[in-house]
C-alpha positions in Angstrom: 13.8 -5.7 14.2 11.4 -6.5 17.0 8.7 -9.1 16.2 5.3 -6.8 15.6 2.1 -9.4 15.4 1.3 -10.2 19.1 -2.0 -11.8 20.4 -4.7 -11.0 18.1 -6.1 -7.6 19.5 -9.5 -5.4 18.8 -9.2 -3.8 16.2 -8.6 -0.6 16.7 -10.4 1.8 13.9 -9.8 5.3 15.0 -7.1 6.8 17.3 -6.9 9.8 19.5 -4.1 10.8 21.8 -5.0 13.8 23.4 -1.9 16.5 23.1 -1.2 15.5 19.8 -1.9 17.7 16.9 -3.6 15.6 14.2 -2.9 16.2 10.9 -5.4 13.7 9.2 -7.7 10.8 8.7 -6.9 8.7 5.7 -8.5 5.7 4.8 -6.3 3.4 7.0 -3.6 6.1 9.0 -4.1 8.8 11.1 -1.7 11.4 10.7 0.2 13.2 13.8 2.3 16.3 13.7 5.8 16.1 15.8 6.5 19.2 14.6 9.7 18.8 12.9 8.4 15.0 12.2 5.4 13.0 11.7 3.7 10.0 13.6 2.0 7.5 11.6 -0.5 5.3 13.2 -2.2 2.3 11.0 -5.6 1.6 12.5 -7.7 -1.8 11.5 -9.6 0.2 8.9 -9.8 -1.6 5.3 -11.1 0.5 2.6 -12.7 -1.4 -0.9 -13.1 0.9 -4.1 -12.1 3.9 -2.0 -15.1 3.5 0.4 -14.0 2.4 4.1 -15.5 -0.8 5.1 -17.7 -0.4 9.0 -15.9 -3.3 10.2 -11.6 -3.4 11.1 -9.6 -6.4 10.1 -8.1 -7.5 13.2 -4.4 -7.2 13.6 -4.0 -5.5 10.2 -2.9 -2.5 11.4 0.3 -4.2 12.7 1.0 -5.9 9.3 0.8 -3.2 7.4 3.3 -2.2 9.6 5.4 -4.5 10.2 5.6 -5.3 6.3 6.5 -1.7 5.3 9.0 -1.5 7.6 10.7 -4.4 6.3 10.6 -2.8 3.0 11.9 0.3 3.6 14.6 -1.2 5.5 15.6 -3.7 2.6 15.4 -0.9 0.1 16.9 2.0 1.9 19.9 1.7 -0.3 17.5 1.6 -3.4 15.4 4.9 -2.7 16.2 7.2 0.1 12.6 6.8 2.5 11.2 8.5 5.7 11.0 6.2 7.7 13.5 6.9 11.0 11.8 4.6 13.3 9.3 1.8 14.3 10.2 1.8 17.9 8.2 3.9 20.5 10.8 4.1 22.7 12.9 5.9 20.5 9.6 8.6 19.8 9.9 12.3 21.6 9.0 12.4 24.6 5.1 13.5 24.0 4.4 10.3 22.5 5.6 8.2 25.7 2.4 8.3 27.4 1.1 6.1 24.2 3.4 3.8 23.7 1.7 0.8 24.5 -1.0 1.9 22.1 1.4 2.3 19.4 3.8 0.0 19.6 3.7 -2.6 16.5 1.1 0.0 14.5 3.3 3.2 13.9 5.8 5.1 12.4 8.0 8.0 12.8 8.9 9.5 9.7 10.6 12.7 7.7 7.8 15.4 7.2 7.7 15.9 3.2 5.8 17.2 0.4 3.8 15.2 -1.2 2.9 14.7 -4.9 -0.8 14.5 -5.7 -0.1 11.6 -7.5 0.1 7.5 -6.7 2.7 5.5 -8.7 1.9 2.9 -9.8 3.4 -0.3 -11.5 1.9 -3.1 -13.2 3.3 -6.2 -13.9 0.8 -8.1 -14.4 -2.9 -7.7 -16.2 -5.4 -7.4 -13.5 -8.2 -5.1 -11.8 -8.8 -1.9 -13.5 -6.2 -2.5 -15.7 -7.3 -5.7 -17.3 -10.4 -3.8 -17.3 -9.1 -1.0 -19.4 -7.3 -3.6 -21.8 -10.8 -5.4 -22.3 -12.1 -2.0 -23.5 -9.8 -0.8 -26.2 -6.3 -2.8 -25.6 -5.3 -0.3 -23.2 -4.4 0.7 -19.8 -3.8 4.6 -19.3 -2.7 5.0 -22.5 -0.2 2.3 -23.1 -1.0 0.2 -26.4 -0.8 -3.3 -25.4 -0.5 -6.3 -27.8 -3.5 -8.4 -28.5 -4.3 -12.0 -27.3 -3.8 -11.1 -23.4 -5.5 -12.9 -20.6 -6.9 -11.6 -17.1 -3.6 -12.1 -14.8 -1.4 -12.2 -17.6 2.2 -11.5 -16.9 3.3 -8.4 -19.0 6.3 -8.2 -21.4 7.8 -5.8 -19.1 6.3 -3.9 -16.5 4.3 -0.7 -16.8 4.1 2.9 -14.9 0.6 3.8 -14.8 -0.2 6.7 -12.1 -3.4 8.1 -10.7 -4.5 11.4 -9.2 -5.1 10.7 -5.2 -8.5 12.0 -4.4 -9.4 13.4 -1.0 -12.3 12.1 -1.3 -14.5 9.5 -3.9 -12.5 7.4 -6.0 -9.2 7.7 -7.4 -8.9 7.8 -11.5 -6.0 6.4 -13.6 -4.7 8.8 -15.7 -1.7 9.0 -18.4 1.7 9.5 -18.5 1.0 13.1 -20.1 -1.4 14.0 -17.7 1.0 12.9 -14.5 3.3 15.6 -16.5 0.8 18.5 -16.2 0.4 17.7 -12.4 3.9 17.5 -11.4 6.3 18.4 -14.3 8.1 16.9 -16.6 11.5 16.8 -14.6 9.7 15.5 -11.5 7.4 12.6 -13.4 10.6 11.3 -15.1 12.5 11.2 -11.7 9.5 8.9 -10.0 8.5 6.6 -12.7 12.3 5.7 -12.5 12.3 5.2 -9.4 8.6 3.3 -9.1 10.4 1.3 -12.4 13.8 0.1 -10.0 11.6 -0.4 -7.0 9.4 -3.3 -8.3 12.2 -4.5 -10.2 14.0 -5.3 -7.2 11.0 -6.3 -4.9 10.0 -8.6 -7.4 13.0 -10.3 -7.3 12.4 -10.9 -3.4 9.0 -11.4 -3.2 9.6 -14.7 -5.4 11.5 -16.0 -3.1 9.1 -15.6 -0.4 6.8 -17.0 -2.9 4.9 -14.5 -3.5 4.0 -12.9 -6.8 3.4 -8.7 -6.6 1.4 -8.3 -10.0 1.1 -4.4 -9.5 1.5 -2.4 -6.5 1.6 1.5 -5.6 4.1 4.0 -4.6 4.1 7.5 -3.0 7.0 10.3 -3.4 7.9 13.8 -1.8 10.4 16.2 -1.6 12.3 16.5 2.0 12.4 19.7 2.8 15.6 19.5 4.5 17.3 18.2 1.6 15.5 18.8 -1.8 15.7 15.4 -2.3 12.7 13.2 -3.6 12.0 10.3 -1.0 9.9 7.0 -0.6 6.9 8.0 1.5 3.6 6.0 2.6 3.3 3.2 2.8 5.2 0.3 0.8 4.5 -3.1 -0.7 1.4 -3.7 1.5 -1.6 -5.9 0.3 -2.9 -2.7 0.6 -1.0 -0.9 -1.4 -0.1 -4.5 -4.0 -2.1 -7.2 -5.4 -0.2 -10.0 -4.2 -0.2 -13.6 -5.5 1.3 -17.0 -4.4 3.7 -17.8 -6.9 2.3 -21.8 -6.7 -0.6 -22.6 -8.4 -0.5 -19.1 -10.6 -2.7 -19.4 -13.8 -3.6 -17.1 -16.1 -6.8 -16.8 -17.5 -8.8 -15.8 -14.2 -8.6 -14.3 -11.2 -5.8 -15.1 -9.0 -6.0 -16.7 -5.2 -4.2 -13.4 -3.5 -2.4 -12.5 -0.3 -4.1 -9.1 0.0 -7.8 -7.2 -0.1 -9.1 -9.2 -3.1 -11.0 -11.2 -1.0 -12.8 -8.1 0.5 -13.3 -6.9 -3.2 -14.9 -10.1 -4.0 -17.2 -10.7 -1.9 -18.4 -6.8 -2.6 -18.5 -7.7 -6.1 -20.7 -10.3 -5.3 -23.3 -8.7 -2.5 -24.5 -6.1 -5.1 -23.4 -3.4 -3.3 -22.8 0.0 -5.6 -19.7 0.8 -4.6 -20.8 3.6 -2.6 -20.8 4.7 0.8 -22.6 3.2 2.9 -21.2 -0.5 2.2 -22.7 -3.2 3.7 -21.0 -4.8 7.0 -18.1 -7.5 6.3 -19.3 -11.2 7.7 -17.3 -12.5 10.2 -15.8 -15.4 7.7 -14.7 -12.5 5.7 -13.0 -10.8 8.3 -11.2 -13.7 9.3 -10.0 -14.7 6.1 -9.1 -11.7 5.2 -6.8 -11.2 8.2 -5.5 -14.8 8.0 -5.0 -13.8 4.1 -2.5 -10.3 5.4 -0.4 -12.4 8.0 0.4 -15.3 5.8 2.2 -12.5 3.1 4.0 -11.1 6.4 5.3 -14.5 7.5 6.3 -14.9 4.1 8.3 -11.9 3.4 9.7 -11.9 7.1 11.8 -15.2 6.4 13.1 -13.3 3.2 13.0 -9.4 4.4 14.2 -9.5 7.7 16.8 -7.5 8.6 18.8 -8.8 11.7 
């Protein structure tokens, strides 16, 4: 796989190409339509309790890249995925004009449908859901044991979803209520396969070092096939809280490879968690970015395919 993190670049928080149709804005992608495929494009955007921050993290849009790649290539023979390439040179010919604007930031992938739910597995007792257990021993719904600490690491992991909101913040929900949304047939299928998936990344994130105490997946049906696929995308600090495995203690927050930092400091500032957030300080920015290309170094001695 070609080597993705160049020089450090500007970021790059919105993207255009003219003669593309685009699909969407989400917090961090923009969303291109191929036709009978879809371009994804991660800008420098970082979002923080659903609200997108005014300032980019440089580089970040190439991680988050680079690092789900790697995934979905390691655990292709897990979950069948969209992705069919990283490599503009290998995009249709309408996208050649842009290459050098998307090479090391983008995707081409399956078109699917989506499920208007995020999966989402928790191994370890932190964020909302140590929140949740603080109130009444639970996190969406499960009953856990009493005695737990922040950053605890669970018995055995747990599949807690949440709705995906177009818009505000998204809301965990239970088990039963993933059910109403997407069937019963459907929300045994990707709980399973959320289940295997952290299972197995687990096992290689330690040996990069790195702890993932919860992270989130997304599923859809390809239409070609009627199959249900990996989409979005995977293991990220975006998408995980991610931990160095040396030095973990529980009892406390966690020093983290991904967005925590950003949360932190937002905690901190007094902001209300809605928009408009105040701007990121440079040190922030910095350390956050340093923070997202350590975990890619990491997994990349670990991931890589050759």
């Amino acid at each position: 796989m070609k080597p993705i993190i160049r020089t450090p670049l500007p970021p790059m928080l919105t993207c255009d190409l003219p003669g593309l149709k685009k699909l969407k804005s989400g917090k961090v992608r923009e969303m291109f339509d191929l036709g009978d495929s879809l371009l994804m494009v991660a800008t420098d955007r970082i979002s923080a309790f659903d609200v997108i921050m005014t300032k980019g993290i440089p580089g970040k849009g190439q991680v988050l890249t680079m690092t789900s790649a790697l995934w979905l290539a390691k655990l292709a023979n897990v979950v069948t995925n969209h992705l069919i390439t990283c490599d503009p040179d290998e995009y249709p010919e309408v996208c050649q004009p842009y290459k050098e604007k998307l090479w090391g930031r983008s995707m081409l992938v399956k078109k699917a449908q989506p499920f208007a739910v995020e999966c989402v597995v928790r191994g370890y007792l932190a964020g909302s859901g140590w929140k949740s257990y603080q109130a009444d021993r639970t996190v969406c719904g499960i009953q856990l044991p009493p005695g737990l600490k922040e950053s605890d690491k669970l018995l055995t992991p747990i599949f807690t979803p949440a709705t995906k909101a177009k818009s505000g913040h998204d809301e965990n929900i239970s088990y039963e209520r993933m059910v109403q949304i997407v069937g019963a047939t459907v929300a045994s299928i990707i709980r399973a396969k959320s289940l295997i998936l952290y299972h197995y990344a687990q096992g290689l994130a330690k040996q990069a070092g790195i702890i993932i105490a919860d992270t989130k997946f997304e599923f859809g049906i390809d239409p070609a096939t009627g199959q249900v696929m990996l989409i979005d995308e995977v293991l990220t600090p975006d998408s995980s809280r991610f931990w160095p495995v040396d030095g973990y203690a529980p009892g406390g927050p966690q020093p983290s490879f991904d967005k925590q930092y950003v949360r932190d400091w937002l905690e901190d500032s007094g902001w209300d968690k809605e928009p408009p957030p105040p701007d990121l300080p440079d040190e922030v920015v910095q350390t956050t970015a340093g923070k997202y290309e350590e975990a890619l170094r990491l997994l990349n001695e670990v991931l890589n395919v050759k």
